[in-house]
DRENDO-1510 file (C-alpha; in Angstrom, 1 decimal, always signed):
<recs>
REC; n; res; u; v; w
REC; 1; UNK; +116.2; +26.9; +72.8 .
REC; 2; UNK; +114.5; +28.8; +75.8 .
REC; 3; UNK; +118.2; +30.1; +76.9 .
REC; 4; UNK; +118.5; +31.0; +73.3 .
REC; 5; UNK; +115.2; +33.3; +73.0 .
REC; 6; UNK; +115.9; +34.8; +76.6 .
REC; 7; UNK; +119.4; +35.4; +75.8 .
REC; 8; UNK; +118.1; +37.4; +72.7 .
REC; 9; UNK; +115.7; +39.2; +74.7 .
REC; 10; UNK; +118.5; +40.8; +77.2 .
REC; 11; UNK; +120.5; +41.8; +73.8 .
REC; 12; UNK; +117.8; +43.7; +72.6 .
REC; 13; UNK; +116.9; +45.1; +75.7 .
REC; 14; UNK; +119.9; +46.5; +76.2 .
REC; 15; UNK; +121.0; +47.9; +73.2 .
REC; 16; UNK; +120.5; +51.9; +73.4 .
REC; 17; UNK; +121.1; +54.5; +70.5 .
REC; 18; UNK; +124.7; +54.1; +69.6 .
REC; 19; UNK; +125.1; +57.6; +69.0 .
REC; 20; UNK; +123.1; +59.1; +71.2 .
REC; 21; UNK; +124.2; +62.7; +72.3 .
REC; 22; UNK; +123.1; +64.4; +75.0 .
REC; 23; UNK; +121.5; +67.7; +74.4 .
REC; 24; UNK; +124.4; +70.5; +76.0 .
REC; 25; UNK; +126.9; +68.1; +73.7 .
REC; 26; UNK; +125.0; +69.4; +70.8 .
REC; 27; UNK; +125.6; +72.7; +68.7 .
REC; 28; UNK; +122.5; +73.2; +66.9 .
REC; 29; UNK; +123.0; +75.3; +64.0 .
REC; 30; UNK; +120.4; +77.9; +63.6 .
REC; 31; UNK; +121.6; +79.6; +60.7 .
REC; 32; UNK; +125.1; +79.6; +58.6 .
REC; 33; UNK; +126.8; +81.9; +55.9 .
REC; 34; UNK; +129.5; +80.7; +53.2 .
REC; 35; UNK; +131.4; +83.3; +51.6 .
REC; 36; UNK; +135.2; +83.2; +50.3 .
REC; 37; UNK; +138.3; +85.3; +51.6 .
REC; 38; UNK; +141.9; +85.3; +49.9 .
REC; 39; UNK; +141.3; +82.0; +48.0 .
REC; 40; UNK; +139.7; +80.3; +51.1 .
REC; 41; UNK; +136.2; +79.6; +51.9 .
REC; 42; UNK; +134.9; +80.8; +55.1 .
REC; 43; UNK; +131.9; +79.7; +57.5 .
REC; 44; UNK; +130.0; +81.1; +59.9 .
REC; 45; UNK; +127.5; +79.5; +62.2 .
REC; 46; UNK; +125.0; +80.9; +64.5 .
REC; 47; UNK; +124.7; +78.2; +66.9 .
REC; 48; UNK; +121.8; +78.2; +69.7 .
REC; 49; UNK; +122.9; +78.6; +73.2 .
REC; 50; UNK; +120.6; +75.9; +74.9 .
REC; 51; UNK; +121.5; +75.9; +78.4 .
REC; 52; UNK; +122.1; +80.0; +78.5 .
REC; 53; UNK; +118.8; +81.1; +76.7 .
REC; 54; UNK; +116.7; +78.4; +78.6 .
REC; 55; UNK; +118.3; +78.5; +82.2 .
REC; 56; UNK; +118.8; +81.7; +82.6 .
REC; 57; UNK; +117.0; +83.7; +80.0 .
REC; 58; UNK; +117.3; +87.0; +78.3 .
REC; 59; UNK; +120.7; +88.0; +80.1 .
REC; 60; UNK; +122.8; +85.6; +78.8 .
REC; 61; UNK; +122.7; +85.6; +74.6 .
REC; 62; UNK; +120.7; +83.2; +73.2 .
REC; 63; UNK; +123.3; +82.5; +70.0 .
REC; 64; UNK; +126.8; +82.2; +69.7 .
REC; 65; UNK; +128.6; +83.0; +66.2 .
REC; 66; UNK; +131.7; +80.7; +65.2 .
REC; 67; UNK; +133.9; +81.0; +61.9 .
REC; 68; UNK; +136.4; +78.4; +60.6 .
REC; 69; UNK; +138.4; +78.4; +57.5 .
REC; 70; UNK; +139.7; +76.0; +54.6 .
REC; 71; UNK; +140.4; +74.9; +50.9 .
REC; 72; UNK; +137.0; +73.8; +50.3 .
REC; 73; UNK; +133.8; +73.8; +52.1 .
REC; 74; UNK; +134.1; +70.4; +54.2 .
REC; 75; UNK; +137.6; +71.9; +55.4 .
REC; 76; UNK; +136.1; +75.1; +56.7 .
REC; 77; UNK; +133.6; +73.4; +58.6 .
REC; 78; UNK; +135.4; +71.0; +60.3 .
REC; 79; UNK; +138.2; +73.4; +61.1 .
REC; 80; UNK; +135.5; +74.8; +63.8 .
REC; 81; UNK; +135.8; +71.7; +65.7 .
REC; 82; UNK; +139.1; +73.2; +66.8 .
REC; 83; UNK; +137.6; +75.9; +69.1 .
REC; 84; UNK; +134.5; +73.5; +70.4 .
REC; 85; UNK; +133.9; +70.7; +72.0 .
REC; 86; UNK; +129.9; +70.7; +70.5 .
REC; 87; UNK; +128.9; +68.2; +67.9 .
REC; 88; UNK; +127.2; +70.5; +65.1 .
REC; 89; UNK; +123.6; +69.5; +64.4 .
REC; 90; UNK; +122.2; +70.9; +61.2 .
REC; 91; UNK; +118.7; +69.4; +60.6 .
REC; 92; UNK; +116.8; +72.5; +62.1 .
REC; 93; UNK; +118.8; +75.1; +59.9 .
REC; 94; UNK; +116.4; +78.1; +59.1 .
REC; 95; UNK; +118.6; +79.7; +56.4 .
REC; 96; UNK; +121.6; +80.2; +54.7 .
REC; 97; UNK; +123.7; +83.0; +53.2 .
REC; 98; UNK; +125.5; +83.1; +50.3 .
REC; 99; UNK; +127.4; +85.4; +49.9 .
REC; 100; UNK; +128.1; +87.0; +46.6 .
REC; 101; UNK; +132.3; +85.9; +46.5 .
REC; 102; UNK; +130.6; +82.4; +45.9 .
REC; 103; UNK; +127.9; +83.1; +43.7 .
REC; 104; UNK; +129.7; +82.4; +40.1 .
REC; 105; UNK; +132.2; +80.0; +39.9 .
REC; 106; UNK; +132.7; +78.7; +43.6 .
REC; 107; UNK; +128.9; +77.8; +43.9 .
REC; 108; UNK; +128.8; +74.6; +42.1 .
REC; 109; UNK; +131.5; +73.2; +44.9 .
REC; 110; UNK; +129.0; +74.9; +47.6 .
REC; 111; UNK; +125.7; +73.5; +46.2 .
REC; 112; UNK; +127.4; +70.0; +46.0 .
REC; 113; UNK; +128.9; +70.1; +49.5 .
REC; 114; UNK; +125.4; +71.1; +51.3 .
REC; 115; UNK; +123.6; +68.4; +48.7 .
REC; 116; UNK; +125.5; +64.9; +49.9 .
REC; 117; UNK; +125.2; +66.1; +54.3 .
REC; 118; UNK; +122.2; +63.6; +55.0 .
REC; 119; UNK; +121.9; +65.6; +58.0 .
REC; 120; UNK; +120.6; +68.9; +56.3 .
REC; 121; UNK; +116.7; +69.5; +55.8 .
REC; 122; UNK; +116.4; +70.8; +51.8 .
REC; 123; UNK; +113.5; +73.3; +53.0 .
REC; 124; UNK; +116.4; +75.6; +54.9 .
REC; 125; UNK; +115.8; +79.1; +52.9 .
REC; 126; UNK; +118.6; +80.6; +50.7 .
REC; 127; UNK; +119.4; +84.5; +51.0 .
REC; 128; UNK; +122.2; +86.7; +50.3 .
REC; 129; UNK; +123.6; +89.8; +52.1 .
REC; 130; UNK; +125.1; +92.6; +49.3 .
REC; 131; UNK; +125.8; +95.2; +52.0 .
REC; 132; UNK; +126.8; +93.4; +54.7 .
REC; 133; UNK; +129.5; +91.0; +56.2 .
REC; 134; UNK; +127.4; +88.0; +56.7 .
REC; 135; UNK; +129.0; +87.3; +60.1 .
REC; 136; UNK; +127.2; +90.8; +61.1 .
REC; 137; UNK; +124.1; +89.2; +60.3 .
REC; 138; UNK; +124.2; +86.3; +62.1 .
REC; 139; UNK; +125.8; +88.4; +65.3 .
REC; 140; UNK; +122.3; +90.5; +65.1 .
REC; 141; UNK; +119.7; +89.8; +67.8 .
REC; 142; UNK; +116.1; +89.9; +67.5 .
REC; 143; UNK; +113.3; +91.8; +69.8 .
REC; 144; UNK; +110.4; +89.4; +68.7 .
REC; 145; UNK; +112.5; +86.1; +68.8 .
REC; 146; UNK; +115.3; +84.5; +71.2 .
REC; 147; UNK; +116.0; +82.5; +68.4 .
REC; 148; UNK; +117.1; +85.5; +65.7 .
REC; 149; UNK; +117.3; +83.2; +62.7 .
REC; 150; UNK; +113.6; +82.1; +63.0 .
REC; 151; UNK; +112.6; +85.5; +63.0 .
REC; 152; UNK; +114.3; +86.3; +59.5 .
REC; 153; UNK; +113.5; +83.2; +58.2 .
REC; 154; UNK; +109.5; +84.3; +59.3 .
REC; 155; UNK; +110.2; +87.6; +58.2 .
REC; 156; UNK; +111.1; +86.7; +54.3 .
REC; 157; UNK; +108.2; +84.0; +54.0 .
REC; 158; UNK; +105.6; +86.0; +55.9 .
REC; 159; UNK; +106.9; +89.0; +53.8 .
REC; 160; UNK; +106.0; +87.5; +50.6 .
REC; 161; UNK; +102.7; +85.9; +51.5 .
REC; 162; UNK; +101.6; +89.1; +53.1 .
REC; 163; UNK; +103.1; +92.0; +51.1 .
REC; 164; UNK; +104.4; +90.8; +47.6 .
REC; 165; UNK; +107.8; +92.4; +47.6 .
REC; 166; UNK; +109.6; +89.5; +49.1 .
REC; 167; UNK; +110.5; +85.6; +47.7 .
REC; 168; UNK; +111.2; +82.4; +50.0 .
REC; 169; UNK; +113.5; +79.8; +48.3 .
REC; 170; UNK; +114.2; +76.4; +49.7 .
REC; 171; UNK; +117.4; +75.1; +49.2 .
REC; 172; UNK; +115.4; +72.2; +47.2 .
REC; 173; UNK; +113.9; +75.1; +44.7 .
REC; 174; UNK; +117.1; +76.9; +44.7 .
REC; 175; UNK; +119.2; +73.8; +43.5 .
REC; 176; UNK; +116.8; +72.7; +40.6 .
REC; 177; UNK; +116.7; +76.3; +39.9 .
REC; 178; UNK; +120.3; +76.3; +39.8 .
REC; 179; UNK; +120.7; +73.2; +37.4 .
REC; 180; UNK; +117.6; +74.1; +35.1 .
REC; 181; UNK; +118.1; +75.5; +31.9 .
REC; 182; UNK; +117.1; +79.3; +31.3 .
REC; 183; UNK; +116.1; +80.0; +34.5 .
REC; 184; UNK; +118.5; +82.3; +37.6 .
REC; 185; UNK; +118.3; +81.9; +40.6 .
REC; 186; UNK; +116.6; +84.9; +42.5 .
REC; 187; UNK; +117.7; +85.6; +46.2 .
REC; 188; UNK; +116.1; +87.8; +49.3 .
REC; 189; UNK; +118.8; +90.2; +50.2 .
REC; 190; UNK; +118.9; +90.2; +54.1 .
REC; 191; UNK; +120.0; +93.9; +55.5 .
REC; 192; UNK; +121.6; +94.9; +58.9 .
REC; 193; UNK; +120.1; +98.0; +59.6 .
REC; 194; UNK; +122.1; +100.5; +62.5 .
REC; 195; UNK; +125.2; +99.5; +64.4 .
REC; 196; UNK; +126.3; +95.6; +64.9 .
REC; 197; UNK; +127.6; +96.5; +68.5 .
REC; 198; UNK; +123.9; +97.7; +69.3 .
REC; 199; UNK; +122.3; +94.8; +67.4 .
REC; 200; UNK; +124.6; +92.2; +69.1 .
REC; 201; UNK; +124.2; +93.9; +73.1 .
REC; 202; UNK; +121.7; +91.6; +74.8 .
REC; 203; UNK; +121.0; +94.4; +76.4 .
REC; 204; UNK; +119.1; +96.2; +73.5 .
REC; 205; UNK; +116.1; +93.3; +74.0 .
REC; 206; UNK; +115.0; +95.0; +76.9 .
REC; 207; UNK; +114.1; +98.1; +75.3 .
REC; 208; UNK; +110.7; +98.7; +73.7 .
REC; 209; UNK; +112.6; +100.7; +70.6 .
REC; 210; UNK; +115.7; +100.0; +68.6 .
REC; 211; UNK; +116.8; +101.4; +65.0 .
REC; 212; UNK; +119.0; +98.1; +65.4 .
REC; 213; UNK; +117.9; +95.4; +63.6 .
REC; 214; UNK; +117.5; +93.2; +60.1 .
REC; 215; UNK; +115.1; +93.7; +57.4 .
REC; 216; UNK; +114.8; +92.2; +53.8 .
REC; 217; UNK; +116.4; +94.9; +51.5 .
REC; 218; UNK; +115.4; +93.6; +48.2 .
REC; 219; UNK; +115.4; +90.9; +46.0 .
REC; 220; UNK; +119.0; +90.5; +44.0 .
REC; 221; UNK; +120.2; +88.0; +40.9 .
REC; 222; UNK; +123.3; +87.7; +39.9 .
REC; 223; UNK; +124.9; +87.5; +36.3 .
REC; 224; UNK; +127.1; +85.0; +34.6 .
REC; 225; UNK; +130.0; +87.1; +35.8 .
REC; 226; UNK; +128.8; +87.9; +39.6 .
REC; 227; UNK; +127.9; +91.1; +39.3 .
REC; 228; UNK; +124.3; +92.1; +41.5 .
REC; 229; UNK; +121.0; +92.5; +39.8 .
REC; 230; UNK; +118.9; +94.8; +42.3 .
REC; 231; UNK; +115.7; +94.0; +41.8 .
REC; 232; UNK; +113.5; +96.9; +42.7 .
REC; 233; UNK; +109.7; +96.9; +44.8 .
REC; 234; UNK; +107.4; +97.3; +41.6 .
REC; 235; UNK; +110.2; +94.4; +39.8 .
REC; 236; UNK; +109.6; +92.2; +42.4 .
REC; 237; UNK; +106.0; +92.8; +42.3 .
REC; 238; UNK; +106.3; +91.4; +39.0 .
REC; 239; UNK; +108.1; +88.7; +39.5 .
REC; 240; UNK; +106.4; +87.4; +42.2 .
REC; 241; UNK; +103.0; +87.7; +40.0 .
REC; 242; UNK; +104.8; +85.6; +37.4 .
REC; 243; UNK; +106.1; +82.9; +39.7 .
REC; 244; UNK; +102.8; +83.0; +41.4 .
REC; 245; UNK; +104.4; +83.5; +44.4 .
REC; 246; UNK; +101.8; +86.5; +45.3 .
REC; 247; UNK; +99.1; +85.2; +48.1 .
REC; 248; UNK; +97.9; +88.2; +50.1 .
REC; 249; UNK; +99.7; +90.9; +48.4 .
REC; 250; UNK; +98.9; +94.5; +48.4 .
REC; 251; UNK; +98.7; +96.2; +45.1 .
REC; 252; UNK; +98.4; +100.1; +45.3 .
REC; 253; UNK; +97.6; +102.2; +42.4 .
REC; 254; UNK; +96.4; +105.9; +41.7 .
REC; 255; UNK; +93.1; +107.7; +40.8 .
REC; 256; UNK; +93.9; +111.0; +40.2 .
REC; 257; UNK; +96.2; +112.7; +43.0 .
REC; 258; UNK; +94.8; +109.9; +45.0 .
REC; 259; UNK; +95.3; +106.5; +46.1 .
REC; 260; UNK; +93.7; +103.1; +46.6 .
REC; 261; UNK; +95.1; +99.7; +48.0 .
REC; 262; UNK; +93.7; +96.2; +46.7 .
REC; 263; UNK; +94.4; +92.9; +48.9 .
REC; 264; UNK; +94.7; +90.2; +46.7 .
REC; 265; UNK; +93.4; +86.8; +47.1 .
REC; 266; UNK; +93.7; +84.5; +44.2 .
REC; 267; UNK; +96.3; +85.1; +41.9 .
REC; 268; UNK; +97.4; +82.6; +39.2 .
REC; 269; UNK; +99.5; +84.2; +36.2 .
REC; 270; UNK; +101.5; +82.4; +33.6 .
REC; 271; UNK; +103.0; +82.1; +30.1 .
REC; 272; UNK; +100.3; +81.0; +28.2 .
REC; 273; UNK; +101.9; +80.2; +24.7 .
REC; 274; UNK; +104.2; +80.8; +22.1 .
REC; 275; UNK; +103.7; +81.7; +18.4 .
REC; 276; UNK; +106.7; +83.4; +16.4 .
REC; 277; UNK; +108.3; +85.3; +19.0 .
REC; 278; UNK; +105.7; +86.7; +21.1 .
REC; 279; UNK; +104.9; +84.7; +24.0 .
REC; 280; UNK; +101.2; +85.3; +25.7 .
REC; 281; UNK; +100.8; +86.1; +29.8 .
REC; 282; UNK; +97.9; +84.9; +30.6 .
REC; 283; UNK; +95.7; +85.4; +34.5 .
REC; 284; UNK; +93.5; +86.0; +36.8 .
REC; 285; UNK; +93.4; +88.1; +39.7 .
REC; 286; UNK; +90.6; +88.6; +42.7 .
REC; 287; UNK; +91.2; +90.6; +45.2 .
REC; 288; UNK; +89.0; +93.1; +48.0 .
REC; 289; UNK; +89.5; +97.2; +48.2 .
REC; 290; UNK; +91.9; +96.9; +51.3 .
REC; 291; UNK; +92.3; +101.1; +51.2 .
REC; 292; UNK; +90.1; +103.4; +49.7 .
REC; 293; UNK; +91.4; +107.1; +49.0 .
REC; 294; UNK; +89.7; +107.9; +46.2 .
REC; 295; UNK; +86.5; +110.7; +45.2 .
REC; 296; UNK; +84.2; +107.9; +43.6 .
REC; 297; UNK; +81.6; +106.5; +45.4 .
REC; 298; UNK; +82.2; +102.6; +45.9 .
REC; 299; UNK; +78.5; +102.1; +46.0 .
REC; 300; UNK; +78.6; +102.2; +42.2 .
REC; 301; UNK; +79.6; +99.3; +40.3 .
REC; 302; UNK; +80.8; +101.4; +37.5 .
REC; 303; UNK; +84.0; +102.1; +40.2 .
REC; 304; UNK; +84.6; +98.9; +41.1 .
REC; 305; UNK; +84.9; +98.1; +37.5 .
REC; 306; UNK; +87.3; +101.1; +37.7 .
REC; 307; UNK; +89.1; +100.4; +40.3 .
REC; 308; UNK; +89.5; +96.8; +38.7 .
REC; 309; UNK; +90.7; +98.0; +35.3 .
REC; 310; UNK; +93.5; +100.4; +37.2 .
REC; 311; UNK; +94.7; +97.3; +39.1 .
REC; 312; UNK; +95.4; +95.4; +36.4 .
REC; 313; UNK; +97.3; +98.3; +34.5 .
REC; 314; UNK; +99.5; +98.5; +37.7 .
REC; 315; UNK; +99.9; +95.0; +38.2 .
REC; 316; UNK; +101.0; +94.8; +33.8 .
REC; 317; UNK; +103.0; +97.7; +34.4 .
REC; 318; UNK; +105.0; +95.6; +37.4 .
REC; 319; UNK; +105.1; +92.8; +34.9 .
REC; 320; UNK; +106.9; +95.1; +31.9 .
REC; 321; UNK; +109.5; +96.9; +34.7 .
REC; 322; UNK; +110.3; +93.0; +35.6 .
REC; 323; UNK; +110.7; +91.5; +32.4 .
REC; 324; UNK; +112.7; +95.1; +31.0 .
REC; 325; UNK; +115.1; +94.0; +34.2 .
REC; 326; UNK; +115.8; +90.5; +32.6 .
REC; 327; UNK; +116.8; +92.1; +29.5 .
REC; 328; UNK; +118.8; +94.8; +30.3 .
REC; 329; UNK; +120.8; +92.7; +32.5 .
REC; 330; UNK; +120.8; +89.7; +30.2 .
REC; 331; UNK; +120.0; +87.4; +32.9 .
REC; 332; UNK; +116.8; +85.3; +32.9 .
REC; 333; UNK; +116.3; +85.1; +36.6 .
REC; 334; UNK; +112.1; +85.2; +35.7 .
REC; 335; UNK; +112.5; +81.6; +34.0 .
REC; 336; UNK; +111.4; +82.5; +30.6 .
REC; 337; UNK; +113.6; +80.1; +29.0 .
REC; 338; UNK; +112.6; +77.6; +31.5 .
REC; 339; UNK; +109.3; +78.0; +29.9 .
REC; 340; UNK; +110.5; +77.6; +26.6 .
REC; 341; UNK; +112.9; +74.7; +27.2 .
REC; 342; UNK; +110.4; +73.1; +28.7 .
REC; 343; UNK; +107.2; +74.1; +26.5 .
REC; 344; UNK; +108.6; +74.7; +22.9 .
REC; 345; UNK; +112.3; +73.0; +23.0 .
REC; 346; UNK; +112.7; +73.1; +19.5 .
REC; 347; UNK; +112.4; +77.2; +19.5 .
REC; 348; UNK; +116.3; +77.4; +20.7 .
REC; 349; UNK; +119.5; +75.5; +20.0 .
REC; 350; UNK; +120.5; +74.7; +24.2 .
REC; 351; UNK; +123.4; +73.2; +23.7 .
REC; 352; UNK; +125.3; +75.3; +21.4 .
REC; 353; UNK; +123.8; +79.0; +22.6 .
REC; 354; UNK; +123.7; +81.5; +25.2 .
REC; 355; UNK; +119.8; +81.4; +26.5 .
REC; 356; UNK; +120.5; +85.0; +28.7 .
REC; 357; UNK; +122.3; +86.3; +25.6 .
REC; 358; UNK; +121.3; +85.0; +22.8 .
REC; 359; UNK; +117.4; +84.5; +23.1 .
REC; 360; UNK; +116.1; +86.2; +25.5 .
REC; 361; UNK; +115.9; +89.6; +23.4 .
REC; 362; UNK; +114.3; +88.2; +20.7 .
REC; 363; UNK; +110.7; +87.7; +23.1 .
REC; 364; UNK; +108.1; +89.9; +22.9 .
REC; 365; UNK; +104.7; +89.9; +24.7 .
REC; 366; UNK; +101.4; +90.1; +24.7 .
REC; 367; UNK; +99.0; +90.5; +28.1 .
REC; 368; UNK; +95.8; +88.9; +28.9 .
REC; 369; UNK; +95.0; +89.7; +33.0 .
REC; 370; UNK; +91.9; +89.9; +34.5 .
REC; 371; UNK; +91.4; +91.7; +37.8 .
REC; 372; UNK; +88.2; +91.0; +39.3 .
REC; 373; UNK; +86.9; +92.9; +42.6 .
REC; 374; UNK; +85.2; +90.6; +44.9 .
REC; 375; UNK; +84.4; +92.2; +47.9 .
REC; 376; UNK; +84.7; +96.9; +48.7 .
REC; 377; UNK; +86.5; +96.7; +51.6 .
REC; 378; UNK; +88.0; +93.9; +54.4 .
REC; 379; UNK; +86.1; +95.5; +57.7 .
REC; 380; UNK; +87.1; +92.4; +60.2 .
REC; 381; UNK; +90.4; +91.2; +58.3 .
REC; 382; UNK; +93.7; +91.5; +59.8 .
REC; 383; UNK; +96.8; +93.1; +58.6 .
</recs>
């Protein structure tokens, strides 16, 4: 019995990871883009250059950018394993385009792929690219980061906390978006701005100015049919104020030929109910003067109450130009009908009708927001 025990012992003590990989063996995926081309899907990975970017710094570039190609998604990806030798890992992904060639009727085979890899986090964000070749994005380098996908991914959620013009989507949120009833998906629409030989040159990190680089663009849907829904600044506004996505957003309006800015911080806004067809938004706002351009003196609470009742008018008018979009485009991708469906099932026949065409004319609202003024001005805040 006492051989048995000890012989136990040794096993255990012994047995190591069975797959254990050694850090250089590994091609960390940093960022990837689907898209298709002549029938076939293509992907391309921005893969972290461990040993370059930590041995020997700026000089050598931190990424690499590899493509492969195939008949469905699995095939593409493992086609790359004929040019390396690096065993992709994919749990620290920071995004993910999808490119528009794959946004109708190829993205159910997409979505189903990325949903049974084990290996993949579901909080990777989800963005698109309209103007540009996503492999030109993912070539881009970044002055503030070695690691260029982190900074975009930063970029789109600090974007949308900070400003309001912006939306971060999980992967998680984008799929159950995807498979809900009357709701679109909505996308942050990445942008390569300048030449992709400058924003790919190493080089261009040492210089303290570059008109090189990626910003977010817009916000885009797309249609039944794949064609793009360019969701403007004030539509975004909106949409974000529906989705309460808004945190510390900036909301400027006028007074006269002048201007003031409002920093927002609370914002809850929702549909509130149904009756007929007129569905009721409902909120509150508080928020803190953030600029101040205007002739009234803020010392009188008669102009706060001003400034409070112009706000809301703007932030309304956001929420009209948003909803307007929806219908003009016949594409719900504010999640009215997810509302509905969810709220008042009965008030439309799912299975046999067309939500985008069919129902979501037929709503009309009311509005019910409250903008309250809490403080005149942010004197020790940041920016």
């Amino acid at each position: 019995m006492k051989k048995f025990l000890i012989f136990i012992c040794i096993v255990f003590m012994c047995t190591g990871c069975w797959n254990y990989k050694e850090l250089t063996e590994l091609g960390i995926i940093s960022a990837m883009a689907i898209s298709k081309r002549d029938g076939n899907y293509v992907i391309d990975m921005q893969i972290v250059n461990i040993v370059e970017a930590g041995d020997k710094g700026v000089p050598e570039s931190p990424i690499s950018v590899m493509s492969g190609e195939g008949t469905t998604v699995a095939d593409a990806i493992r086609s790359i394993n004929m040019k390396t030798s690096k065993v992709f890992f994919s749990s620290n992904m920071e995004y993910m385009i999808i490119d528009k060639s794959v946004t109708n009727e190829n993205l159910k085979e997409v979505l189903d792929f990325l949903a049974r890899d084990t290996k993949l986090s579901l909080n990777f964000l989800i963005v698109t690219a309209t103007n540009d070749d996503p492999k030109d994005v993912l070539s881009a380098l970044s002055q503030f980061n070695l690691n260029p996908a982190s900074n975009v991914s930063e970029l789109i959620r600090r974007s949308e906390g900070r400003y309001g013009a912006s939306h971060s989507i999980t992967f998680k949120d984008y799929l159950r978006e995807y498979l809900d009833k009357g709701i679109t998906p909505v996308y942050p629409n990445i942008h390569l701005v300048g030449s992709l030989e400058e924003a790919e040159d190493n080089e261009t990190l040492k210089e303290s100015d570059t008109d090189d680089y990626i910003e977010i663009y817009n916000l885009v849907a797309f249609d039944k049919d794949g064609n793009t829904i360019n969701i403007g600044k004030d539509e975004s506004f909106g949409y974000n104020f529906l989705t309460n996505h808004i945190k510390n957003g900036s909301v400027t309006s006028s007074c006269g030929d002048n201007h003031f800015t409002v920093q927002t911080l609370k914002s809850k806004i929702g549909f509130d109910e149904l009756k007929g067809n007129k569905i009721t938004i409902k909120g509150e706002v508080q928020a803190e003067v953030f600029f101040y351009g205007c002739e009234e003196s803020l010392s009188d609470t008669k102009t706060l109450d001003k400034l409070a009742d112009l706000t809301k008018d703007t932030i309304t008018d956001y929420i009209k130009k948003t909803i307007l979009l929806a219908k003009e485009s016949k594409t719900d991708f504010i999640g009215i009908g997810n509302w509905i469906y969810k709220n008042e099932t009965d008030y439309f026949d799912w299975d046999n009708k067309d939500w985008d065409t069919e129902g979501l004319n037929n709503i009309d609202f009311d509005y019910d927001i409250e903008v309250s003024l809490l403080k005149q001005g942010n004197l020790k805040g940041d920016i």
